[in-house]
Each structure stands twice: as structure tokens, then as C-alpha cells.
N, C-alpha and C positions, 0 to 999 in steps of 0.2 A: 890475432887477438881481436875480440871483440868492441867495438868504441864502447861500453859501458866501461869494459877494462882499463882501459887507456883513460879513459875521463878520471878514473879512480886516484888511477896513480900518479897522474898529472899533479890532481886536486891535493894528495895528501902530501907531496914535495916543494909544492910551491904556495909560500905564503899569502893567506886568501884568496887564492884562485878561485875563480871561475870558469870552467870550457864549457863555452855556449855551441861549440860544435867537434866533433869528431866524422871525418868522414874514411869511411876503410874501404877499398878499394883493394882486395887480396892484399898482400902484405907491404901496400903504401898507403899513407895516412893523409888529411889534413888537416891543420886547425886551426880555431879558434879561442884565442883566452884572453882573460879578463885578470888583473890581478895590479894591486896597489906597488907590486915586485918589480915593474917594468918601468917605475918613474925612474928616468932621469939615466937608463938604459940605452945605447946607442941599436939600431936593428940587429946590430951581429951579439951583443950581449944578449939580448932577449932570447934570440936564437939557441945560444951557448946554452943558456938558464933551461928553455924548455928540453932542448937534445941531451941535456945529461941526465934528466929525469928518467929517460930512454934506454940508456945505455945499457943494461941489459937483456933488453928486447932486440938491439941494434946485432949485442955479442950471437945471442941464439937464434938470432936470423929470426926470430915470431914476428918483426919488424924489420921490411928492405931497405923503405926510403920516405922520408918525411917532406911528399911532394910540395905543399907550404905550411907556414905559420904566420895567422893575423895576431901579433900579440898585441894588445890593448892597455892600457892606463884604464881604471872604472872614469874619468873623466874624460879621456878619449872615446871610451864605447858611446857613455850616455851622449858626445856630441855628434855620434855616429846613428843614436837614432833617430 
């Protein structure tokens, strides 16, 4: 899959997201998002939230392995810039 893909589909499952990064890597990913979705989310939640968006790319193998995920709070990002 191409990262414009994967940004797409992220963005249109998870409420006000943001993916400030997709990195591809043949068929292993990384990312980064941004999303009001992850307050008050433990890191295996966040996890959970973005890897089921996945799940069909996971089943037809077009995705192996989702090397990481920086998930963000927009309040977390902006103290990260």
C-alpha cells in the first residue's frame, strides 16, 4: 500500500485524526497520529484503536507489520513541538 493510502484510511476511521507521518517500508509501516481519540487512552488502547483500522490490510497481507505507532493527544503534539 501506498502511505497516501494508509493516511486515508486511518484519517477517515478515527475521529479527527491527523497522520502527520506514514512511513512504508515494503510491506511494514510507521506512524504517526494526531487525534482528540487517544485522550485518556492507555498506549495498548491507542494501539488497539489504530490496528483495527488496519485489519483488512493485516487479513490480505497488503500490510505485514506495523513496525511503530507515535499516537498523540493534539495537546500532546503541540507540547512536542
Amino acid at each position: 500500500m501506498q502511505a497516501e493510502q494508509i493516511k486515508a484510511l486511518i484519517e477517515s476511521q478515527i475521529p479527527d485524526c491527523d497522520v502527520k507521518s506514514v512511513e512504508v517500508q515494503g510491506d511494514h509501516i510507521g506512524l504517526v497520529i494526531v487525534s482528540p481519540a487517544f485522550a485518556g487512552l492507555t498506549p495498548v488502547k491507542k494501539q488497539q484503536l489504530v490496528l483495527a483500522t488496519l485489519s483488512a490490510q493485516f487479513a490480505d497481507r497488503s500490510i505485514h507489520a506495523v513496525d511503530y505507532i507515535k499516537s498523540f493527544t493534539p495537546e500532546q503534539w503541540q507540547a512536542q513541538q
